[in-house]
Phi, psi and omega in degrees: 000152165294139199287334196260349135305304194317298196268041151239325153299303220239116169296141169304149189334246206278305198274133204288113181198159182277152151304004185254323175279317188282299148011282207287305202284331192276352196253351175270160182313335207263328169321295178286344170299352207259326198308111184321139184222344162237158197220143144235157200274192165317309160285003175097015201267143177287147163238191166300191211255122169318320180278343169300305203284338151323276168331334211244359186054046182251166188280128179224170166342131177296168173270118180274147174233109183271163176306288255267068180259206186123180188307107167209136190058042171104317196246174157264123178239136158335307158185222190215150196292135190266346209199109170106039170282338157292315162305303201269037180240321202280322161312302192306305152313343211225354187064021166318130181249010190215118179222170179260163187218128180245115169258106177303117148306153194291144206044003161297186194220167165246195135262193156335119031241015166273000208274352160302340177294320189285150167347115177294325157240197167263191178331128142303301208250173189294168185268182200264143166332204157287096165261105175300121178258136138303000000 
């Protein structure tokens, strides 16, 4: 997906802030220490540091993107990143214009590590469409 869909749709997570804000804290020092930075696969084998292989254009875990938007700062946002705000920070910093994405369907689940974000329950309301943004 374009990445400049994903921050025009899908609102930054948990904390009410612009993407711009969310940036700014995920890009300070004490912030990127927090980054997943080794990753293994399914047999238990290492891979390199998750920001080499960004960088490096190797395929990594997708930015998961949830159902649960609506009316929020003003806008309609499709939903909200549940998963990978590091990733899409790092894109964005390295200027990737295309990143990958698992878009949740509504009222589905993930596992770890989205699956603490979704809703415990769905929508009161239908969830919001294709919504053209301003």
């Amino acid at each position: 997906m374009a990445l400049a869909e994903v921050l025009t749709r899908w609102r930054p997570g948990s904390f009410d802030r612009t993407w711009a804000e969310e940036f700014t804290d995920l890009g300070s020092p004490e912030r990127i220490g927090e980054m997943l930075l080794r990753t293994w696969d399914n047999d238990g084998h290492p891979h390199d540091e998750l920001a080499l292989r960004m960088l490096r254009g190797q395929e990594c875990e997708p930015v998961t993107l949830g159902w649960d938007g609506g009316l929020w700062n003003g806008r309609m946002w499709s939903g909200r990143v549940w998963a990978g705000h590091h990733r899409l920070w790092l894109y964005h910093t390295i200027g990737r214009t295309t990143i990958p994405t698992d878009v949740v369907a509504a009222g589905e689940r993930r596992g770890w590590p989205a699956c603490h974000c979704a809703p415990a329950q769905g929508w009161q309301t239908a969830p919001p469409q294709d919504h053209a943004l301003a």
